[in-house]
N, C-alpha and C positions, 0 to 999 in steps of 0.2 A: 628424425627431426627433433627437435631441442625444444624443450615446456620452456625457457625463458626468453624472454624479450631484453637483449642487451641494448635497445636504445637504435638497432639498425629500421624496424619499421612499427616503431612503438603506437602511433596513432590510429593504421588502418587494423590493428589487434584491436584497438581500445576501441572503436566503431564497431568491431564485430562482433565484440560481446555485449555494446553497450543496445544493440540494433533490439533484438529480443524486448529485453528492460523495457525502449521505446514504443516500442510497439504495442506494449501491454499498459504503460501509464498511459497511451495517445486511446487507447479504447476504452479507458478506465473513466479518462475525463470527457472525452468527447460522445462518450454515449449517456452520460449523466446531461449533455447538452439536449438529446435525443429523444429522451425520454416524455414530452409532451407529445411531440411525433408519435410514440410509439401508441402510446397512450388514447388518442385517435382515432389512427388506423385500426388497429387491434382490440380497440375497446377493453384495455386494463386499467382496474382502478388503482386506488393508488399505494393501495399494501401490495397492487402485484407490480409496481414500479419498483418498487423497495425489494421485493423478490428478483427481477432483474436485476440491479447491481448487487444482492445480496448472494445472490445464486451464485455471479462467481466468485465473487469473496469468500463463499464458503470452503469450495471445493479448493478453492484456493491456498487459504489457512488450515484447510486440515491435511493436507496432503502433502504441505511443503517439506516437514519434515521423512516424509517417505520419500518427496525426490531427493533431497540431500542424500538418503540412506542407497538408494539408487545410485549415484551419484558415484559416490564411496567404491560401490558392488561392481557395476560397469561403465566407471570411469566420466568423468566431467561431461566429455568433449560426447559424447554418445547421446550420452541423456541431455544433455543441450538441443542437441540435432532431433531428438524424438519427442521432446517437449513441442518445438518449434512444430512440428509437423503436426500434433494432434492440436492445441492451440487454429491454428489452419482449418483441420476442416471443422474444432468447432466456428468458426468463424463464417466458414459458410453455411453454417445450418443456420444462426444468426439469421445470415441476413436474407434465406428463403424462410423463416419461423414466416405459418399460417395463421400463427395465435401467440398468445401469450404465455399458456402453458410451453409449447416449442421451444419457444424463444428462451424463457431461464433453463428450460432442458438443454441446449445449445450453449447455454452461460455455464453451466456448472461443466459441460466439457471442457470448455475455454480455459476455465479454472485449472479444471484437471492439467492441463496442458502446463499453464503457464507456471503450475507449480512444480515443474519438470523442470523449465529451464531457468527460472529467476536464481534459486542458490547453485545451480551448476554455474552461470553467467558470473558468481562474482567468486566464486571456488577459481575459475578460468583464470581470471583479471589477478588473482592473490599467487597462484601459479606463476603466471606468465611476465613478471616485472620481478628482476631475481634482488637487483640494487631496492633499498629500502624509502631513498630519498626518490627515484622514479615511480616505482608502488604508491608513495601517497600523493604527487601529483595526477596520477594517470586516476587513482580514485577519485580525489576532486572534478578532473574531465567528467571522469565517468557519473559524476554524481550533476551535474553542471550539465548532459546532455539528458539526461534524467530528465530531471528539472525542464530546460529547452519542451522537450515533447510537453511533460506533463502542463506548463506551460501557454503550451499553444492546442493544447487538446481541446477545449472550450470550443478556438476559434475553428480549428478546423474541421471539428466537429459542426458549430454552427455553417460553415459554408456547405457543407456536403451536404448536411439537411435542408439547406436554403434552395441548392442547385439540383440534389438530386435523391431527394428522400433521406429518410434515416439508414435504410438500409443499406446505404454506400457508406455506412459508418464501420460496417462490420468487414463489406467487401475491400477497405482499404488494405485490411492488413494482408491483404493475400500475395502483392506483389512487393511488399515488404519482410513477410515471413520466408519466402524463397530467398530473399535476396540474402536473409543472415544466413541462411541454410548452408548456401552456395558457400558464401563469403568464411561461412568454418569450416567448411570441409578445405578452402583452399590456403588459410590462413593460419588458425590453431592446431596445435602441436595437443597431444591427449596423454596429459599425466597421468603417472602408474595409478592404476587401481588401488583399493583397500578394502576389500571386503570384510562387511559387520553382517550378521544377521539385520534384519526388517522391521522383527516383531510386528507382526501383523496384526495381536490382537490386541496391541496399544495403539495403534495407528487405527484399527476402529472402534478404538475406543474414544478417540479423539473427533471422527469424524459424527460420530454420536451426540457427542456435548456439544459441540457446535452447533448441528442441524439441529438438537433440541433448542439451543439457546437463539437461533436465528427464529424459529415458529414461536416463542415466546413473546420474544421484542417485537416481532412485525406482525402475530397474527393476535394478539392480547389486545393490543388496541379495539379490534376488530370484532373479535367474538366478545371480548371482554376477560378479565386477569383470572375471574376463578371462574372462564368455563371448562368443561372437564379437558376438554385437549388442549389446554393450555395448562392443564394442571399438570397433566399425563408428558406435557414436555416437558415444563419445569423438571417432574421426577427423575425422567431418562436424562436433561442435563446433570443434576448434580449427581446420580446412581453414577453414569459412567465417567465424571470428572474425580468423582471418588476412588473406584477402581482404577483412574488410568495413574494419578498422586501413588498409590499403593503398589502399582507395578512398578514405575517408576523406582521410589525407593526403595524395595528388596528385591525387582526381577535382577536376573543375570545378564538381562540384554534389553536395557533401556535406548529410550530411542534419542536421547544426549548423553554423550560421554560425562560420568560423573564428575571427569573432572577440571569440567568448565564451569565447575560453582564450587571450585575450593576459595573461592574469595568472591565477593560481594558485587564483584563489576559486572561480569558479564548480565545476572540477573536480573540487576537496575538498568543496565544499557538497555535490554531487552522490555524492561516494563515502561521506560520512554518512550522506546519505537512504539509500544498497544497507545499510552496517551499523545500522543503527537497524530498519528495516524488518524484515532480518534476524531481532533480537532479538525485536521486536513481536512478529510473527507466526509465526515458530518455537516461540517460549515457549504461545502462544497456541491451535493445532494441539495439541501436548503436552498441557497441561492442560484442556482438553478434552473429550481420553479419558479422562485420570486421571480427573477427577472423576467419570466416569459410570463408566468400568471399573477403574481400581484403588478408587475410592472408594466404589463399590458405591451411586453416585445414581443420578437419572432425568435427562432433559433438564433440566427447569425449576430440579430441586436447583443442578444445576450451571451455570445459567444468576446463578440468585442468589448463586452462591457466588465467580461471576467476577465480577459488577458490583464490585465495592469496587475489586476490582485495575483494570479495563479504565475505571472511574469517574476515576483518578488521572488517566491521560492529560488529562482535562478538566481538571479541577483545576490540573493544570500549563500547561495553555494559557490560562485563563483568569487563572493568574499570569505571563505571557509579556509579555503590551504593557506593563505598568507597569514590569515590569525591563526591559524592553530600552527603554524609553522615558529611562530612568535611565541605563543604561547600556551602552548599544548591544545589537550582537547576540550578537558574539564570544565575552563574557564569560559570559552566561547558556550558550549552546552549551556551551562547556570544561568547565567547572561540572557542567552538569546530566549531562554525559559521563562523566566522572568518578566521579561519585554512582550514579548508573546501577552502573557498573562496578564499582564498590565493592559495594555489595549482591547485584548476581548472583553477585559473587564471594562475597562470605556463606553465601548461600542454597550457592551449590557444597560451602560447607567445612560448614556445618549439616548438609548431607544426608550427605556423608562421612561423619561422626562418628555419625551418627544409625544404630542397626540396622534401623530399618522407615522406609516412606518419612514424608516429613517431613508432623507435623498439621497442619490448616488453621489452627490458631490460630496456628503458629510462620512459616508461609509467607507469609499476606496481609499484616501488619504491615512485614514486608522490602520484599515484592513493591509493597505500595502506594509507596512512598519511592522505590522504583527506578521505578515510572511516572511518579511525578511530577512525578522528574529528567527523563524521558525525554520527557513534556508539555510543560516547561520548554524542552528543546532543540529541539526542533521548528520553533516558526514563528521563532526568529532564525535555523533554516536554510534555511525557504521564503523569508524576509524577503532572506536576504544572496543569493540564487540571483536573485530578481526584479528588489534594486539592479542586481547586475552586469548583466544583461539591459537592463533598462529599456522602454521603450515598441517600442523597435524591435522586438527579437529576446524579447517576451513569449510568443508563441506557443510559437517553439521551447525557451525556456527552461522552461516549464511543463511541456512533453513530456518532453522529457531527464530533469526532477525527477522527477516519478511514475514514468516509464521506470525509471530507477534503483534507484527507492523499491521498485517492483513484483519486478524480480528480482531484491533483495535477499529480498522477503517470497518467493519462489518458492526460491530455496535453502536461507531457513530451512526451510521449510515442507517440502524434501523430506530435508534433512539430519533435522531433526525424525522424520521418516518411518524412515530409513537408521537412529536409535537405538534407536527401538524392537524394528525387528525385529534387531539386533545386542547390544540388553544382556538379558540373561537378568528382571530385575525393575524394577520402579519406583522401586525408591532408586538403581541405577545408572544409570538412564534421566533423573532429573531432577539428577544430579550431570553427567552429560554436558551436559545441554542450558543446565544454567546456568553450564557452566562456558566452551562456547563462547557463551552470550551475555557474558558478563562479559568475553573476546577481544575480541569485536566490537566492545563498547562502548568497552574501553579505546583501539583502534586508531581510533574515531572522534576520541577526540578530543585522538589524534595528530598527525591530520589537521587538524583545528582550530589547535593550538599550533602548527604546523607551515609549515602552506598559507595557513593565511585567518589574513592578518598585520593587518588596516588593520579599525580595530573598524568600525562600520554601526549608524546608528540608525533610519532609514528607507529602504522600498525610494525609489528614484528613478523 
């Protein structure tokens, strides 16, 4: 069977790799809907809510580049199929978790999982569309169905908790994860192998600095910044981010080919996706709780109340191929970075001026504009990360990007966490949280003016 997609059934490919993706952004957003639910029932406070979606960001971002290296080893289409599978049954541990310890025990499989199949999924997609002009439209699809889920995750997370607990949040993805399973074994073709070594002891070196930096950000608030285990993580983050920089540059078997930073773009592509992600999912965590506990909703209120905002992100990906088709990649990025940044900065100085927290009629109006700058910038940074890559080094470049993307969403997410329990109310709480998104956003596209000099109209 043939790795390329000549145009005979281009779509139901592009569904079945895009299925995985959805199913992982629809748990992402719609358990951060959950998360009062859980909170509850379970009786977890709120640094162990923050451990829930942190738990599987973690395993998440530190493991992505081992799936990619996976990936590589035995082949896309394998480790796609085995990601999906373990993903699953963390899925049902989820949603039988007794507690809340369980429950992030459950979450950090999840992770594990989904950091198997998220850079095989878009390794598959850079394979499987051989013409360059169908490759970038079947990305924007792909990025457009992304979006769609992530999306609608809020709501349909609100309805399941509305109808049937939180726990039918987790058990969704059971009859969706068989369905890609199925849907690759009958559809995807499994390009050759490349076997690299693993390095396994930069890969725990990574997972090191992570779990130190996630007990830092989310258990500092909590004990407080100099008590000794928070001191003791601090250390083990920078000791093994130390070590892993020094393997890095002199091992013999880094876990990025060196020579996806013989030029400045990939780097900077890569340090957008951590502040973008950031913004996303910081903002996202936040509003959240507002809308259920300052806003005095239920889940499904506030699953409705999020769709317009988390709806933008599509909107702006579905205006992505035709502007970057126009005019490259670069220019839509800076733009939409800017814009972005403009607005949270708004949203910052509204909430300022404002004595009570800001109404939802004055918030979603901003908020959408700033999504759909932030949709907008998106896939000209997946686009310009896959050119620099190319066929060779797809694998590892698609890890590195979510890698990135991922512990960007895990620091928002616990900085997020670290405001609440530090600002006495919700008007100070969403003047923080938009004040460093609106940082974030401007420094991305620094990065952009800056780094990624040479515009891009198609990956290669």
């Amino acid at each position: 069977m043939s790795s390329v997609v000549t145009g005979r059934r281009p779509f139901p490919v592009l569904l079945t790799l895009a299925l995985g993706f959805v199913m992982a952004m629809l748990d992402v957003t719609a358990v951060n809907v959950a998360l009062p639910g859980i909170a509850l029932d379970l009786q977890v406070p709120l640094a162990g809510l923050v451990w829930v979606v942190d738990g599987y960001t973690l395993t998440f971002a530190a493991l992505l580049l081992a799936g990619g290296a996976l990936a590589d080893r035995y082949g896309p289409k394998a480790v796609y199929q085995a990601g999906l599978a373990l993903f699953l049954a963390g899925s049902a541990l989820c949603a039988m978790a007794p507690d809340g310890v369980s429950l992030t025990a459950a979450r950090l499989l999840q992770g594990a999982g989904a950091a198997l199949f998220m850079p095989s999924s878009l390794s598959l997609l850079t394979h499987s569309y051989e013409d360059p002009a169908l490759r970038t439209r079947m990305l924007g699809a792909w990025s457009a169905l992304v979006g769609v889920a992530g999306a609608s995750g809020p709501l349909v997370g609100g309805l399941l908790v509305h109808q049937f607990g939180w726990r039918s949040v987790f058990w969704i993805n059971l009859p969706l994860g068989v369905l890609a399973i199925v849907m690759a074994q009958l559809l995807l073709a499994a390009p050759p192998k490349r076997p690299r070594a693993l390095s396994l002891g930069s890969h725990a070196l990574g997972v090191a600095a992570l779990a130190g930096l996630s007990f830092v950000l989310i258990e500092g608030p909590v004990l407080g910044w100099l008590a000794p285990a928070v001191l003791l993580a601090s250390g083990l983050t920078l000791a093994s981010a130390a070590v892993l920089l020094q393997r890095e540059r002199r091992g013999s078997h880094p876990l990025l080919p060196r020579e996806l930073f013989q030029g400045s773009s990939f780097g900077a592509a890569n340090g957008v996706g951590f502040l973008i992600n950031f913004g996303v999912f910081g903002q996202l965590f936040l509003l959240s709780l507002y809308l259920q506990q300052g806003g005095s909703g239920d889940a499904l209120q506030a699953g409705l109340r999020l769709l317009p905002m988390m709806a933008a992100y599509t909107v702006g990906n579905f205006m992505a191929g035709g502007i970057a088709a126009r005019h490259g990649t670069r220019r839509p990025m800076l733009l939409g970075l800017l814009v972005a940044a403009a607005m949270a900065a708004l949203l910052a100085t509204l909430q300022l001026a404002a004595q009570q927290a800001l109404p939802y009629g004055v918030l979603v109006p901003v908020a959408v504009l700033m999504n759909v700058a932030i949709g907008i910038a998106i896939p000209a940074m997946t686009a310009t990360v896959m050119q620099v890559a190319g066929k060779a080094h797809a694998n590892s470049a698609a890890a590195a990007l979510n890698a990135n993307r991922q512990v960007g969403a895990l620091v928002g997410v616990a900085l997020a966490g670290s405001m609440l329990q530090m600002a006495p109310g919700w008007p100070q709480r969403i003047v923080l949280a938009y004040a460093a998104v609106a940082v974030a956003y401007a420094l991305a596209a620094g990065l952009v003016d800056r780094r990624i000099a040479v515009p891009t109209s198609v990956p290669a």
